[in-house]
Each structure stands twice: as C-alpha cells, then as structure tokens.
N, C-alpha and C positions, 0 to 999 in steps of 0.2 A: 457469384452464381451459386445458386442453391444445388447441394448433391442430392444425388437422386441415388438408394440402396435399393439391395432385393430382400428376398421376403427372410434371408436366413440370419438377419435376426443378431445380435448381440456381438460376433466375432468379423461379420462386417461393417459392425460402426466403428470397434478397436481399430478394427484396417483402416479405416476412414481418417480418423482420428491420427492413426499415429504417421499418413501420408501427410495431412495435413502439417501435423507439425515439422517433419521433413521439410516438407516444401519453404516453410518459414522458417526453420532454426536459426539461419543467419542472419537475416531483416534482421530481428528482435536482440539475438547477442551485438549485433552493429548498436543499435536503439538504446539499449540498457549502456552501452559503453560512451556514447553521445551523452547520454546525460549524466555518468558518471566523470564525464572531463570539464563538464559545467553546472557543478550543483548549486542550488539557492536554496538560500535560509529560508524561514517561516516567511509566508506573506509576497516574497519577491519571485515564486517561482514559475516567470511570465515567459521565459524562455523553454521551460519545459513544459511549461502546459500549451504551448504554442507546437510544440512537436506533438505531443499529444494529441492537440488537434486535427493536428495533419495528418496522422499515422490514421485515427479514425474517419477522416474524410478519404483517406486514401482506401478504407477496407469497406465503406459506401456505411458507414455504423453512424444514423444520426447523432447529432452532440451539441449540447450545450457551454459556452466558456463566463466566464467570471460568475462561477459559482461557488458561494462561500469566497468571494473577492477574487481567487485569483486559480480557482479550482476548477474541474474540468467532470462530466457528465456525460456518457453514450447511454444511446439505447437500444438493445436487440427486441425487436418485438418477433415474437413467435406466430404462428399460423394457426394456432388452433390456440381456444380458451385455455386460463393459466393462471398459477400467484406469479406475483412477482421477484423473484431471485436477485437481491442485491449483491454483484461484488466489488470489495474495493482496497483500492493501496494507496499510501501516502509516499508525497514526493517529494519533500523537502529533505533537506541534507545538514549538516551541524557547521558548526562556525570552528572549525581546526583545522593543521597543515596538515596536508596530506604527503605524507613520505614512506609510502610504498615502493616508488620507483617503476608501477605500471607504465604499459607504453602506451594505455586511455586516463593514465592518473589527472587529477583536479590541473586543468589551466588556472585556476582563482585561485588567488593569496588567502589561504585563510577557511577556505571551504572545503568540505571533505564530505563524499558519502560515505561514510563512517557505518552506518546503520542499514544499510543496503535497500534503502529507497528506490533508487537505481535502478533495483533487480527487484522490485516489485511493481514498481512501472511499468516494465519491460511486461514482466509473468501478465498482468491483469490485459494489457495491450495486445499479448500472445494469446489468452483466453479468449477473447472480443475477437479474433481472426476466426479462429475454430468456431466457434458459437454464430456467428453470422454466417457461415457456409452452412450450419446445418440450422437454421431458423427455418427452413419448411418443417422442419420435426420438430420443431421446440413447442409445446405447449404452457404457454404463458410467456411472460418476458425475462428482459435480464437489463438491469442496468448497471451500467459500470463506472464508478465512481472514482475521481482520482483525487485524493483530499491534499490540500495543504496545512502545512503548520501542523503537524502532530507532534515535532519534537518541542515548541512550544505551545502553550495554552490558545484554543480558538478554533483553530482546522476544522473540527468535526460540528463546533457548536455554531462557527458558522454556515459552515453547508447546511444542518438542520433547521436552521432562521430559513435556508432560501428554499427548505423543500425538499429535500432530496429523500426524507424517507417517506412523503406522503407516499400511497396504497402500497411500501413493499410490506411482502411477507415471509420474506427470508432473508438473512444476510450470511453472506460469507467474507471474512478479514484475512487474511496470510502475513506473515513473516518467516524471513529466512532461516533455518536453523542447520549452518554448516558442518556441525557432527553427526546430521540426517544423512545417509548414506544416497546418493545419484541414483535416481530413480524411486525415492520412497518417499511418503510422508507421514507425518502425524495431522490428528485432529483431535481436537476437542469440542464436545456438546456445551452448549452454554454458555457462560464468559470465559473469556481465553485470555486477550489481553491487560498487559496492566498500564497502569495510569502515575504519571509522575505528580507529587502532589508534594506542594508546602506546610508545613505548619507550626506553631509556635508551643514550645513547651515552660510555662512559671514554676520555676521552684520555689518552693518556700521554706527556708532555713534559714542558719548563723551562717556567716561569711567566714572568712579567716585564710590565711595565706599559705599555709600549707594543708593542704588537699588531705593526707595520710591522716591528719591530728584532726580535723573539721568533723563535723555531722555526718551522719550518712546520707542525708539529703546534698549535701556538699557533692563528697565522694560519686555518688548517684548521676548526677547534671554534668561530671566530669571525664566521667566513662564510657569507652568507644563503645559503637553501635557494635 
C-alpha cells in the first residue's frame, strides 16, 4: 500500500523511510542469511533467484526470471513522468570451504559467499520494499536487477543480450566495504567498479637457468607483481 505524507516535506519521508526499514530489518537479515547457507556458483544460482522471486512477488514488485539465463529483474513504476534509475547486485558466490563457524554458515561442500553477494541481494531486495511503498512519489521508475555470474565472465554481458539496460538512464551498483563504519557510506561518480581480466605477456630474450646471471628481460618475466 502506497504511504500517504504531509506537506512538511523532507523530515517526514526520513520518518518514513527509517519506519520502513524497521518494519523490515529482520525479513531481509533472515533473507541475506538463507542465501548465505546456500550459495551458487556462476550460472547455477536457481535457488536464489527463485527466492528472489518470491520475495518480489511477496512485496507486489513486478518481475521477470531467466534473465541473462538465470538472472532475476523487478520493476517499480513510479506515478508521475520520470528516467529510469537502475539498481543492481550480483548473486552468485565462489567455489571455497567455508569455515567461519557461522550458525547461517554454507550447507554446500565447496561453496562460500566469500564476497558478500548475500548481503547485496539482501540490500537491493531491502531497497525494492521501501521503494514500492513510496511509488505514488516516485517520478519515473526503478528497476532492480539481480545479476548473475559476476565473479566469472558473462553475468552482466548476458543480462544486456536480454535487455536489461534498454531506456535506463541511471544506474546504481554497491558492494560491501566492512571498514565503512554502520550507518555510512561512500560513493563514487562514474566508474567505480573493477573488472577481473586475463591476459598474456611474450618476452623476448636469452633463456638461461639462473635468473640472477640471465638478461634483464629474463629477470623482468620473473619478478613478483
């Protein structure tokens, strides 16, 4: 149900806003810890986006699923003319044991949310609650994107095969940074995140079996990063 404010304006949507999250804080810390005791690798993560979708159907936020293969899509439409505000988190988790000794720690051999995917699921799926209580105020939309496969190659390239940025005109990304102090954050204008990438380096020099005595192009090809 859409909230209805009075006319004063800026410290009654803060009130708004931070009743709202109230109200939810614990839904979502449940939610983030569900999918932190079952993470999936790139490409497999059918189980979490499968909560994802339910979580969105449960907060009445239209949605799309098997997008980008296995990826997930809401949409807030706004009430009044608007750009479109893209936000989004990736869900997939890395292929290590997990031995923290949490009491939500990995039920899978081998699978760890390592990189706190988890708790950006959670945030983005927290953001989609609040944001759909106040879409009579929203002018323009919001779509909320839930990507998979960011920690390998494809996630993002295939969500953009199926469409996902046609007409936005903003986007917002997050990840977690635990030396941020509870309750603050940073941002950054323009690219923010970075990108893991392969690549192949030829040296051209004399070989020879000790490194010290060899070329410097030797020495060179030899030397930690």
């Amino acid at each position: 149900m859409a909230e209805k404010l009075s006319h004063s304006g800026v410290n009654d949507l803060a009130s708004l806003l931070a009743a709202i999250v109230d109200e939810n804080e614990a839904r979502f810390i449940d939610i983030r810890r569900r999918i932190h005791e079952y993470p999936e690798i790139a490409f497999e993560e059918v189980r979490t986006a499968a909560l994802v979708a339910e979580t969105l159907a449960s907060l009445g936020i239209e949605h799309q699923t098997g997008v980008g293969r296995t990826g997930v899509v809401g949409h807030i439409r706004g009430k009044r003319p608007g750009p479109t505000l893209l936000i989004r988190a990736d869900m997939d988790a890395l292929p290590m044991q997990e031995e923290t000794g949490l009491a939500y720690a990995s039920k899978i051999a081998n699978r760890m949310h390592a990189c706190g995917h988890d708790l950006h699921t959670a945030t983005v799926l927290a953001v989609g609650a609040v944001l759909k209580r106040l879409e009579d105020r929203l002018a323009g939309n919001v779509r909320l994107i839930f990507q998979p496969a960011e920690e390998a190659a494809g996630g993002a390239k295939e969500m953009i095969a199926d469409g996902v940025m046609e007409g936005v005109d903003m986007a917002l990304s997050l990840h977690n940074r635990p030396e941020i102090p509870v309750g603050q954050f940073g941002i950054v204008h323009g690219y923010a995140n970075a990108a893991v990438d392969s690549f192949d380096i030829t040296v051209h020099g004399k070989g020879g079996m000790r490194p010290v005595l060899t070329p410097p192009s030797i020495r060179s090809s030899s030397r930690p990063s």
